[in-house]
Backbone as CSV, one residue per row, in Angstrom:
resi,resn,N_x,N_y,N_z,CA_x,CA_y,CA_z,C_x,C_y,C_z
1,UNK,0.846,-1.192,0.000,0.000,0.000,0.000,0.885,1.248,0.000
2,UNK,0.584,1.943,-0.771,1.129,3.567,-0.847,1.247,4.280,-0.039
3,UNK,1.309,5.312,0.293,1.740,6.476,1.503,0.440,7.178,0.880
4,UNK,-0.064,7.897,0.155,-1.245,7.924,-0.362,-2.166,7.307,0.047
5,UNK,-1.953,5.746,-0.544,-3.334,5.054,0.044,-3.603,5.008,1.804
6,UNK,-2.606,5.096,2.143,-2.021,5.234,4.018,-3.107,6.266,4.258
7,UNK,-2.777,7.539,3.799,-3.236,8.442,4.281,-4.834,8.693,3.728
8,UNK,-5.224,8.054,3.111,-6.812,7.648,1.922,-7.061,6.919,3.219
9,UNK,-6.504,5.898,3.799,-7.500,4.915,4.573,-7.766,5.556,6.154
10,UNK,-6.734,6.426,6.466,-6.759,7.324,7.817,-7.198,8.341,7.736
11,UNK,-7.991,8.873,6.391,-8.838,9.862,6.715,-10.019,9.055,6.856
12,UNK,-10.619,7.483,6.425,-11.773,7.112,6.255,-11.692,6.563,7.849
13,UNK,-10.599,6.485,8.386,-10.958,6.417,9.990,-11.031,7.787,10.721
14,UNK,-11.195,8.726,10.208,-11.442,9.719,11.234,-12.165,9.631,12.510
15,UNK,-13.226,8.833,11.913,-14.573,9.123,13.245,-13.637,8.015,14.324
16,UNK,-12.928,7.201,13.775,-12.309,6.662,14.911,-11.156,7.662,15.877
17,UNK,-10.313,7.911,14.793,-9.733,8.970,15.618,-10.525,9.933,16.420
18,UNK,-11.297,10.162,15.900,-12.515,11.583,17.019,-12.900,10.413,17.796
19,UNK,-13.137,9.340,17.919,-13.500,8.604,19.597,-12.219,8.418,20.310
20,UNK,-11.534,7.849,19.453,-10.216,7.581,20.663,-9.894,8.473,21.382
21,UNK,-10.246,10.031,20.403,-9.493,11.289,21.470,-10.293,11.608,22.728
22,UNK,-11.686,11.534,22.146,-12.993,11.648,23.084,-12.678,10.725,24.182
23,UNK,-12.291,9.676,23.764,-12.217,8.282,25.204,-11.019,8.484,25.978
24,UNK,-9.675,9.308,25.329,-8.733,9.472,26.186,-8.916,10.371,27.036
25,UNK,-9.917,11.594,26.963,-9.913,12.487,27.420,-10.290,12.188,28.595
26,UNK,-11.940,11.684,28.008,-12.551,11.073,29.508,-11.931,10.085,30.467
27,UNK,-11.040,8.882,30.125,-10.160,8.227,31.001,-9.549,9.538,31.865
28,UNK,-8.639,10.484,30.981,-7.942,11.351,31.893,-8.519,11.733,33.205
29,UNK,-10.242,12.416,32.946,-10.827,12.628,33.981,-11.646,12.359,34.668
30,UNK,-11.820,10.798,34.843,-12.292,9.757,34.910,-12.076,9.525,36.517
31,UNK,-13.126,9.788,37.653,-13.310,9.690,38.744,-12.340,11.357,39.365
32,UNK,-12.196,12.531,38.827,-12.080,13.634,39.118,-12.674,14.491,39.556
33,UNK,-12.424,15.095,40.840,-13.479,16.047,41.104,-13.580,17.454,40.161
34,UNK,-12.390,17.518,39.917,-12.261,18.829,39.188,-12.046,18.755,37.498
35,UNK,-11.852,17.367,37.126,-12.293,17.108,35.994,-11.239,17.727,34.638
36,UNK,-11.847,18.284,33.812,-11.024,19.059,32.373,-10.557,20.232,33.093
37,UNK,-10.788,20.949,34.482,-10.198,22.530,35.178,-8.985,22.060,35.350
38,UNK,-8.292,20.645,35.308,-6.966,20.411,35.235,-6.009,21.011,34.430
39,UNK,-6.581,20.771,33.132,-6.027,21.155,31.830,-5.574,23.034,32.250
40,UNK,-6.083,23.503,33.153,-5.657,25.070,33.389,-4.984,25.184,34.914
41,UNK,-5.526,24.417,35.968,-4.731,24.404,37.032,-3.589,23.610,37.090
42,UNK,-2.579,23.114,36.106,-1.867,22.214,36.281,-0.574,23.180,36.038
43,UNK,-0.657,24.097,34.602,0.220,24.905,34.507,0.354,26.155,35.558
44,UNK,-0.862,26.190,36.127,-1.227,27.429,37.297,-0.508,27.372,37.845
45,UNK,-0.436,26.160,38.313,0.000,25.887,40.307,1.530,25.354,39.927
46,UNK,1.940,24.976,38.177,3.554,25.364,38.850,3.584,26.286,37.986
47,UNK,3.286,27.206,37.149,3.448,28.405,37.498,3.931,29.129,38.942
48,UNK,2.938,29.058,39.398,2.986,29.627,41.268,4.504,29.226,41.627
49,UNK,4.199,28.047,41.237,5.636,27.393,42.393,7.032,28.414,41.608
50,UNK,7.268,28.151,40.351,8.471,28.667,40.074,8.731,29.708,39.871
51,UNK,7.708,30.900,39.729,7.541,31.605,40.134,7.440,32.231,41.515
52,UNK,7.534,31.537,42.095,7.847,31.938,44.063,9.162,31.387,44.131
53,UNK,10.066,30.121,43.772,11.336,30.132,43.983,12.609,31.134,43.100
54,UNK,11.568,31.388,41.819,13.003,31.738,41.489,12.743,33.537,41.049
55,UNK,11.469,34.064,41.035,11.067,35.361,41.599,11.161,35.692,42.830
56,UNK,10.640,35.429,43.520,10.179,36.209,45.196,10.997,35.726,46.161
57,UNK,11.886,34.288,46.267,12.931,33.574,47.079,14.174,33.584,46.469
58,UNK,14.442,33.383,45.907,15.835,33.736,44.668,16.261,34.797,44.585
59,UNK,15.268,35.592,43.439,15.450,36.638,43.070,16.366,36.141,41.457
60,UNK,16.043,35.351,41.282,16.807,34.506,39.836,16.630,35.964,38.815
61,UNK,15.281,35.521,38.279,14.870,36.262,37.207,14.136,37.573,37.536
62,UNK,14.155,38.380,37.442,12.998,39.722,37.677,13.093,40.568,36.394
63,UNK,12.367,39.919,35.656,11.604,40.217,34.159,9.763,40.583,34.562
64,UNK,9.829,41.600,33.858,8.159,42.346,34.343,7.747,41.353,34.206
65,UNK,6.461,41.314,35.045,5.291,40.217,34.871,5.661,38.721,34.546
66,UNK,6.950,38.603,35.431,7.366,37.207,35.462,6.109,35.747,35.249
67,UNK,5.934,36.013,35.810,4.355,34.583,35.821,4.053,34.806,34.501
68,UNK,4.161,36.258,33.641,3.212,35.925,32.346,4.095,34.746,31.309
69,UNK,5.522,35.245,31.752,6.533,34.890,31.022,6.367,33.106,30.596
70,UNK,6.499,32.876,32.102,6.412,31.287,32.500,5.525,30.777,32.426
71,UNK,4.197,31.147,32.822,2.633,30.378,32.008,2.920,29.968,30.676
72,UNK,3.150,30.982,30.065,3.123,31.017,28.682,4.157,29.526,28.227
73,UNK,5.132,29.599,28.415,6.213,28.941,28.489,5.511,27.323,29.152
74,UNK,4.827,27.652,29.534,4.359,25.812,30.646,3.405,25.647,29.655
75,UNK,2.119,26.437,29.326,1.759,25.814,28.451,1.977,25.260,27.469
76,UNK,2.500,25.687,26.899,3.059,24.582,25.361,4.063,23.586,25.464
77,UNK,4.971,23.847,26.657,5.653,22.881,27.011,5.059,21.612,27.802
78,UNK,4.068,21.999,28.652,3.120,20.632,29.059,2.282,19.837,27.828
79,UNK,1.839,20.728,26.927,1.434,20.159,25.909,1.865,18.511,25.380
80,UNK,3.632,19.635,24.844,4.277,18.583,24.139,5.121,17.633,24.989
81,UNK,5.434,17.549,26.183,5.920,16.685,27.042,4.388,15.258,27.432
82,UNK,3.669,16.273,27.941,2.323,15.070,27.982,1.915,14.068,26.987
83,UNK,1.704,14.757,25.700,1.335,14.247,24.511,2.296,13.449,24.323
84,UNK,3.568,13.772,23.927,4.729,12.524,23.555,5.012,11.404,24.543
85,UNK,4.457,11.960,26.306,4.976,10.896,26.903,3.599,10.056,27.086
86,UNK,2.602,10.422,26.706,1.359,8.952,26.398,1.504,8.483,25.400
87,UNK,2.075,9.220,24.054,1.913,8.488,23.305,2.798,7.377,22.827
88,UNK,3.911,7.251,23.641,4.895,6.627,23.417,4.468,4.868,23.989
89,UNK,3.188,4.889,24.456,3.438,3.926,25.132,1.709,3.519,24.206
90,UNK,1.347,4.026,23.929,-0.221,4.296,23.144,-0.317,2.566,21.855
91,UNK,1.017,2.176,22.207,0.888,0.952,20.957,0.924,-0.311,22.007
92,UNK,1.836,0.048,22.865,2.208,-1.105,23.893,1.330,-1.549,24.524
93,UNK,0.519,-0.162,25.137,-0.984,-0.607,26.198,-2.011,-1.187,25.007
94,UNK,-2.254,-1.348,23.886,-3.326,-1.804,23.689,-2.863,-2.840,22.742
95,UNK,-2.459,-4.005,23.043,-1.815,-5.073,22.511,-3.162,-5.878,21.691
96,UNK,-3.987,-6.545,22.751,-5.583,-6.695,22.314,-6.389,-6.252,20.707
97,UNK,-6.221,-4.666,21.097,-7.116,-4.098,20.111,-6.243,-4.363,18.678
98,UNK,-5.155,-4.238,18.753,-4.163,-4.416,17.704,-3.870,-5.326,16.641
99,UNK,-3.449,-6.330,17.598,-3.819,-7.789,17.333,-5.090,-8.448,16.647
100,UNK,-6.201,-8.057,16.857,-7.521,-8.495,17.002,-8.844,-8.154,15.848
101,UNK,-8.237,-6.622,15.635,-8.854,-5.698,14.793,-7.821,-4.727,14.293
102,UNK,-8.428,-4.510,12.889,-7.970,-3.984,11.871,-7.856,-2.477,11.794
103,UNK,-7.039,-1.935,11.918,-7.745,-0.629,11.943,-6.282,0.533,11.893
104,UNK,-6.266,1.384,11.155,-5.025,2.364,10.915,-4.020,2.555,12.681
105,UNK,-3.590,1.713,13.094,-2.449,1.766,14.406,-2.044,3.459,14.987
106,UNK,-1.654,3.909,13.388,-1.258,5.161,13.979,-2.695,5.808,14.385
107,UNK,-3.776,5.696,14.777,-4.945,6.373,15.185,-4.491,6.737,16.306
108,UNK,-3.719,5.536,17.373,-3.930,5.440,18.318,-3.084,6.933,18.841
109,UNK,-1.810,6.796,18.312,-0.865,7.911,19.463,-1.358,9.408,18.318
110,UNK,-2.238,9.502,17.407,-2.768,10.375,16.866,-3.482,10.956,17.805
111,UNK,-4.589,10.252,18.218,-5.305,10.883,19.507,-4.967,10.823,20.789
112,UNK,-3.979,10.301,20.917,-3.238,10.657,22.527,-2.840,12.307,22.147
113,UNK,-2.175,12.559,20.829,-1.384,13.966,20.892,-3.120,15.000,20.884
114,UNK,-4.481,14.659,20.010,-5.078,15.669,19.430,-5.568,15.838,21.089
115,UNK,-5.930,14.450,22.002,-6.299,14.447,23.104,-5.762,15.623,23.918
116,UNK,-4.396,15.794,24.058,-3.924,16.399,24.836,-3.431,17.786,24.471
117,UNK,-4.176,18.234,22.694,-4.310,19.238,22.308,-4.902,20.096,23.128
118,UNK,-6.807,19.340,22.684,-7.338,19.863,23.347,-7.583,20.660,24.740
119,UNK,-6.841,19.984,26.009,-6.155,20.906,27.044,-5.342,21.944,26.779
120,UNK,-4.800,21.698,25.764,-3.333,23.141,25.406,-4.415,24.372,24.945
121,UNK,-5.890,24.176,23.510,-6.050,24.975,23.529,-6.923,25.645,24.510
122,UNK,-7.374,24.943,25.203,-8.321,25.256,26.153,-6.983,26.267,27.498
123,UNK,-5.940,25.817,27.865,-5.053,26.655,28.544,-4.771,27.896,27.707
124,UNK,-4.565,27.903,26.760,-4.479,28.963,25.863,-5.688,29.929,25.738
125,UNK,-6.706,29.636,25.475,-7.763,30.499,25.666,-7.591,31.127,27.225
126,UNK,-7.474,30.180,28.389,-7.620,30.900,29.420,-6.362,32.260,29.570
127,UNK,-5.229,31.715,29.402,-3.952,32.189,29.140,-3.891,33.627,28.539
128,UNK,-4.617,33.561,26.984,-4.687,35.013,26.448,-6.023,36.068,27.182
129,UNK,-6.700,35.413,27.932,-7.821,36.071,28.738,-7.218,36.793,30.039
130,UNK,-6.209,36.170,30.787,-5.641,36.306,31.604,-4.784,37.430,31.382
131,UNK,-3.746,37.108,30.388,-3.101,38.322,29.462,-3.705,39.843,29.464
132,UNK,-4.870,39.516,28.816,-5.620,40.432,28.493,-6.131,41.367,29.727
133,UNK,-6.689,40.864,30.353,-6.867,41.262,31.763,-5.484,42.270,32.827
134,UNK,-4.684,41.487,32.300,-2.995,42.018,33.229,-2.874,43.128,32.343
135,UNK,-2.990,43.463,31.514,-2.979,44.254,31.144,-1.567,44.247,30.000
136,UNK,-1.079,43.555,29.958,0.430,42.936,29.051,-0.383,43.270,27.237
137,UNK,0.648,43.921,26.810,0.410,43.833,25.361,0.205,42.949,24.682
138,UNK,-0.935,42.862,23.772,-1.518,42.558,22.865,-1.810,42.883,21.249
139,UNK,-0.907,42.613,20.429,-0.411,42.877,19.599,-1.050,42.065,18.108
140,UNK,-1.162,42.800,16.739,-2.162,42.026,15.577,-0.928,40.702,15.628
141,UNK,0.190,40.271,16.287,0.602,39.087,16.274,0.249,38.397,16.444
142,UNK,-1.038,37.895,17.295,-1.867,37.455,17.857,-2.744,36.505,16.848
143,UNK,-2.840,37.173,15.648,-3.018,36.254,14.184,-2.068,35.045,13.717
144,UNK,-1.130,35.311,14.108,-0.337,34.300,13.676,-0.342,32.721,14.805
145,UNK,-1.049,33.350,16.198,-1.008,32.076,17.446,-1.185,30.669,16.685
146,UNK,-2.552,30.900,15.868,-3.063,29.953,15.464,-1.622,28.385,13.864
147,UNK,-0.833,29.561,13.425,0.082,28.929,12.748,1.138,28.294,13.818
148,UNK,1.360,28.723,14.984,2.339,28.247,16.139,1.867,27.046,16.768
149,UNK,0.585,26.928,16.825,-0.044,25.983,17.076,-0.229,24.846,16.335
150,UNK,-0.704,24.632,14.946,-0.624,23.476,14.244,0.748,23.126,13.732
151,UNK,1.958,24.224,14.019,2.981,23.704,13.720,3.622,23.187,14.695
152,UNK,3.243,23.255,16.341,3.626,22.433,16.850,2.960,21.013,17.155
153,UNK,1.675,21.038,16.562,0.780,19.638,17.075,1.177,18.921,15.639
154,UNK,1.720,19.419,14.301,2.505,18.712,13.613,3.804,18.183,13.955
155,UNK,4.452,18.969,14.518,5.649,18.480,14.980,5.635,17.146,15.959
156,UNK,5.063,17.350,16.793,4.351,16.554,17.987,3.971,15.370,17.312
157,UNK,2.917,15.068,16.318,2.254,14.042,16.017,3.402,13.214,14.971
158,UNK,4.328,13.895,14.444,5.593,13.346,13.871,6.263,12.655,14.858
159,UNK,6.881,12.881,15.642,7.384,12.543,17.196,6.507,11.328,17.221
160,UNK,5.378,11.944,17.519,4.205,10.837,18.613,4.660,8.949,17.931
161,UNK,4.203,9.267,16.045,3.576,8.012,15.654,4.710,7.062,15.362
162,UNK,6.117,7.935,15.240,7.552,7.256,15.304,7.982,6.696,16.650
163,UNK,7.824,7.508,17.536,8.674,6.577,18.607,7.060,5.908,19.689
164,UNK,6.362,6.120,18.936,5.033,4.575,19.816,5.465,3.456,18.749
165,UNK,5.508,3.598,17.690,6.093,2.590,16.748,7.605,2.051,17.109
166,UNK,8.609,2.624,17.332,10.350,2.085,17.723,9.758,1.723,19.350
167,UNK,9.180,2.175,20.150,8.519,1.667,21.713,8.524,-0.382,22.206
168,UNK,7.565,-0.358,20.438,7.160,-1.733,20.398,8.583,-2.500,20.469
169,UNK,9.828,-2.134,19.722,10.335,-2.857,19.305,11.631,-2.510,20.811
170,UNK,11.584,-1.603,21.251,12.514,-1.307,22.314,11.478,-0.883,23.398
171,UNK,11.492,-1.352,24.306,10.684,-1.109,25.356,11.454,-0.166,26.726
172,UNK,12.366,-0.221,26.704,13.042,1.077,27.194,13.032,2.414,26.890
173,UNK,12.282,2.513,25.853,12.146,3.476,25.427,11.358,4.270,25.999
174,UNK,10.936,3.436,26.766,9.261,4.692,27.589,10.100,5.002,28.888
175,UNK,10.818,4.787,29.520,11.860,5.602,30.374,12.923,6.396,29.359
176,UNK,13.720,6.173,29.160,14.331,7.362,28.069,13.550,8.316,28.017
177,UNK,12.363,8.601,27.205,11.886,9.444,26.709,11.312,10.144,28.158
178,UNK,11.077,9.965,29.116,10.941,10.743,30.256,11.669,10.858,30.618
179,UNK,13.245,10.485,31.094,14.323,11.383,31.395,14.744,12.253,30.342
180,UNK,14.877,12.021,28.772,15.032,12.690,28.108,14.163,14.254,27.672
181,UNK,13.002,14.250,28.005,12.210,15.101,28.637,12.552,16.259,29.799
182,UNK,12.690,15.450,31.018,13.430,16.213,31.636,14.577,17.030,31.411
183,UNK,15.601,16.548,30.889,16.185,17.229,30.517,16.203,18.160,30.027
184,UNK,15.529,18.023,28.631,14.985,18.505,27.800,14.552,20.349,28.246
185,UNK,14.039,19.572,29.646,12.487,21.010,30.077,13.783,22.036,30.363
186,UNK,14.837,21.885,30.768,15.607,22.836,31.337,16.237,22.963,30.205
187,UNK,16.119,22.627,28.741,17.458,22.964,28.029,16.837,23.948,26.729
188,UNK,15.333,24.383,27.541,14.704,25.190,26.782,14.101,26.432,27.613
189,UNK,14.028,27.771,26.908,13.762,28.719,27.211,12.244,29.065,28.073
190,UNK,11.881,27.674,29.281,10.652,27.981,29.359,10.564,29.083,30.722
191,UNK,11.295,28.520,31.655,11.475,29.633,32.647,12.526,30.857,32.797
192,UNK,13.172,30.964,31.595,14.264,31.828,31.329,14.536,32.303,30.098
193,UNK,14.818,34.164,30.007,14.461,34.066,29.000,15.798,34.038,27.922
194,UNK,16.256,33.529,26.463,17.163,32.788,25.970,18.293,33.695,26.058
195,UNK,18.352,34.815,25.739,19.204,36.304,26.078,19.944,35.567,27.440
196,UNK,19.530,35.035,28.464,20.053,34.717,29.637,21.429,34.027,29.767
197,UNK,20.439,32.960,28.763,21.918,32.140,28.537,23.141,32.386,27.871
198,UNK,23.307,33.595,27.626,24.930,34.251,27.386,25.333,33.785,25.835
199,UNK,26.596,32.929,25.735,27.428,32.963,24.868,26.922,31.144,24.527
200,UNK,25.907,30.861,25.684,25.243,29.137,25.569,23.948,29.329,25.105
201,UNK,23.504,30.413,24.029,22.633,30.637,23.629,22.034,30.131,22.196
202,UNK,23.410,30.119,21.595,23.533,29.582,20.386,23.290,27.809,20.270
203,UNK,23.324,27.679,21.775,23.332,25.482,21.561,21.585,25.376,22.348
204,UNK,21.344,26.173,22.923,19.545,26.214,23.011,19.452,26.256,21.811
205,UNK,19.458,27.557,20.678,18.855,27.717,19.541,18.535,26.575,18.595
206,UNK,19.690,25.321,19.078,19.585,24.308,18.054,18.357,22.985,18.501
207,UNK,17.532,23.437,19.870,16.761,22.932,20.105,15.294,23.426,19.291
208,UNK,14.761,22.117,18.966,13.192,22.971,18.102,12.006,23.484,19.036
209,UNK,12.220,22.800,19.924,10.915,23.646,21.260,11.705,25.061,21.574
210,UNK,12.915,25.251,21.196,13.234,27.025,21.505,12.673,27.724,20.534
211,UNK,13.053,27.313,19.064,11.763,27.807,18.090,10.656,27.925,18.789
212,UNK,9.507,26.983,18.678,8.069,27.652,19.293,8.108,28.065,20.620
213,UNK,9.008,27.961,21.637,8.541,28.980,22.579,9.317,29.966,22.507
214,UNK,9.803,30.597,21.836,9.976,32.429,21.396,8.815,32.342,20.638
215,UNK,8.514,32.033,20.215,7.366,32.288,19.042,6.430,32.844,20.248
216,UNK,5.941,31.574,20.853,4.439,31.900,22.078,5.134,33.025,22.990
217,UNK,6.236,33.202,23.405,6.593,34.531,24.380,6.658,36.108,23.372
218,UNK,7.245,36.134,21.777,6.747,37.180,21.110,5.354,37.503,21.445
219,UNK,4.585,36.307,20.973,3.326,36.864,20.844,2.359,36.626,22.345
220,UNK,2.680,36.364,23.212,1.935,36.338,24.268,2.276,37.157,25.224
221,UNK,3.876,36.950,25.370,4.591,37.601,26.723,4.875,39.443,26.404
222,UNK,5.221,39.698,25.015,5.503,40.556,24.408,4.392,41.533,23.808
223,UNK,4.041,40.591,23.137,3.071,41.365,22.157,3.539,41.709,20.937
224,UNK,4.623,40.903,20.551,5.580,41.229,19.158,5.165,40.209,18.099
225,UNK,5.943,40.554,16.872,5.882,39.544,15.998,6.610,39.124,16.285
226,UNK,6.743,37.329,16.235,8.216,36.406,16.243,8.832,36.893,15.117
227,UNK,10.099,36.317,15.832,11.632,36.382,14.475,11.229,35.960,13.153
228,UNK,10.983,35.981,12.058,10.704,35.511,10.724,12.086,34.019,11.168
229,UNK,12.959,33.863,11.418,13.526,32.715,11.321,13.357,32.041,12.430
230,UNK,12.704,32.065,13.759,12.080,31.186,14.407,11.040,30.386,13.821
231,UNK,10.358,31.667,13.699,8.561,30.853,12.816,8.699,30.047,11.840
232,UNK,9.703,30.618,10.923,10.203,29.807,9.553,10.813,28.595,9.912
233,UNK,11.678,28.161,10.997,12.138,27.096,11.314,11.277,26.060,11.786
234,UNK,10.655,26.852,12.967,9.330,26.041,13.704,8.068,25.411,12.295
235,UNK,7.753,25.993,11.781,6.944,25.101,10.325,7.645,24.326,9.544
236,UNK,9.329,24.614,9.313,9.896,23.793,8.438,9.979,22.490,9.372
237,UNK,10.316,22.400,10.715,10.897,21.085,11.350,9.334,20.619,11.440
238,UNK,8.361,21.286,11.641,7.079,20.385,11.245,6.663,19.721,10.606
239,UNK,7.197,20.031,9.458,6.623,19.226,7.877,7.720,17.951,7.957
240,UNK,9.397,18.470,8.452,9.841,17.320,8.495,9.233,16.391,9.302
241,UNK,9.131,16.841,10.633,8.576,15.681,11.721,7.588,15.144,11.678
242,UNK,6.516,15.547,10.521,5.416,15.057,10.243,5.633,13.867,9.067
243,UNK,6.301,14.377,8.173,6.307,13.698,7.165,7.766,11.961,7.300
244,UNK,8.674,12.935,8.038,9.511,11.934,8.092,9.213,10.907,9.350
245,UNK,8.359,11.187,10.213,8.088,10.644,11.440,6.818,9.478,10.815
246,UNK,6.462,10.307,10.040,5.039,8.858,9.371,5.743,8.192,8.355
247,UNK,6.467,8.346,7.721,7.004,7.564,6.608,8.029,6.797,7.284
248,UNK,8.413,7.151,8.599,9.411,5.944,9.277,8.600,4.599,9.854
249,UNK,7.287,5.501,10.265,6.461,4.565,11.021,5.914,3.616,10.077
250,UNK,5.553,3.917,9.314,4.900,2.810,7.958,6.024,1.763,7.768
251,UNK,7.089,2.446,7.490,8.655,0.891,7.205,8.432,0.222,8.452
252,UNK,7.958,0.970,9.924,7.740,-0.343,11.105,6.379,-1.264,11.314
253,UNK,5.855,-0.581,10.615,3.980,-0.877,10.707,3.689,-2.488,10.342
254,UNK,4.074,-3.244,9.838,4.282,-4.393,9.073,4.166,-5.398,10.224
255,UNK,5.143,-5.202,10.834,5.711,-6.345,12.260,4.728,-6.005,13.472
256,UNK,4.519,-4.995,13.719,3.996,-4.401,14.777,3.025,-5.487,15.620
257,UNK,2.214,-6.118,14.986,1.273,-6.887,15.533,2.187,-8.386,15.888
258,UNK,2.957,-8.949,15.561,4.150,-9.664,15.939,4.641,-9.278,16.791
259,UNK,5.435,-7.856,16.875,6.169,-7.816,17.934,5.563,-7.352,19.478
260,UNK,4.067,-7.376,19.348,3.239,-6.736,20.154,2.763,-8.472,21.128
């Protein structure tokens, strides 16, 4: 089958993909008192926190309206840390369905990432309301949020459907990718801003989450247009990670139910 026909038979599963995301969601908040208000108190409350150690106890950073800085910065970074770290495992947990029934595989860590979209844009709405309110500039950049966004849930879903696919075949992989994460969170501009890092500014830059979060701090924290070569980078590594991340996964797709 073609890469064409691939993508012909995964649009005729959509409605599956729209349940799986629907069913992950609800698992998420599944015996919660507070339910989907997660999706906004999660970045809140460490907001708060790192913002009280390294504002008000430190004295680290004192950039105006510090908290706006770092919300901004948690949201999209919880996004893509959450999303990649369910979906990495999104082939392994459902061995059963796999095996058993027929059905496009990559659906699955498709809607772990759209799943855990949906919280990002829902933090985001609250986020630019909040903004708005503080009184922080607001700028016609604000048009462009929406391109920062599908270029990172492209990027993301490139990521996602490659390494739930290499998962099957290496199962260590679902630790890696959470220490590698970690790491990760500090080796990007989310609580600091990249100017900080001096003359070690140039080896962040070569990270792609420093692309989109200057992008979301132009236009959220600022009120600016992003760099034309952030934005431009952040869509180009999308199309790669989209395109090269599904066309890797298809050369693994074959075995999958074997090695499952």
């Amino acid at each position: 089958m073609t890469v064409a026909e691939r993508l012909r038979e995964l649009g005729a599963y959509r409605g599956l993909v729209r349940s799986l995301t629907v069913r992950d969601l609800k698992l998420k908040y599944r015996r919660s008192l507070l339910g989907a208000a997660w999706s906004v108190l999660n970045p809140l409350l460490m907001m708060a926190i790192y913002f009280a150690i390294f504002n008000l106890v430190l004295h680290v950073f004192t950039l105006r309206d510090y908290w706006a800085y770092v919300l901004g910065g948690l949201v999209a970074w919880l996004f893509f840390a959450n999303a990649l770290g369910s979906a990495v495992t999104s082939l392994v947990s459902n061995p059963g369905l796999i095996t058993k029934v027929y059905f496009p595989v990559e659906s699955l860590p498709i809607a772990t990432v759209l799943s855990a979209g949906v919280n990002f844009l829902v933090s985001l709405l609250v986020l630019i309301v909040v903004v708005a309110v503080a009184g922080l500039p607001i700028g016609g950049s604000l048009v462009l949020l929406p391109v920062v966004v599908a270029a990172q849930v492209a990027f993301t879903v490139g990521l996602a459907v490659l390494l739930a696919a290499l998962t099957v075949y290496l199962r260590d992989l679902e630790h890696l990718v959470g220490i590698f994460l970690t790491a990760l969170f500090y080796l990007t501009p989310v609580l600091y801003p990249l100017q900080l890092a001096g003359r070690h500014a140039i080896w962040l830059e070569l990270n792609p989450m420093t692309w989109f979060l200057e992008c979301y701090h132009a236009i959220l924290y600022r009120g600016e247009w992003p760099d034309p070569a952030f934005l431009g980078l952040s869509i180009a590594v999308a199309m790669v990670s989209l395109a090269g991340g599904y066309l890797l996964f298809l050369r693994l797709r074959a075995r999958l139910p074997e090695e499952l």
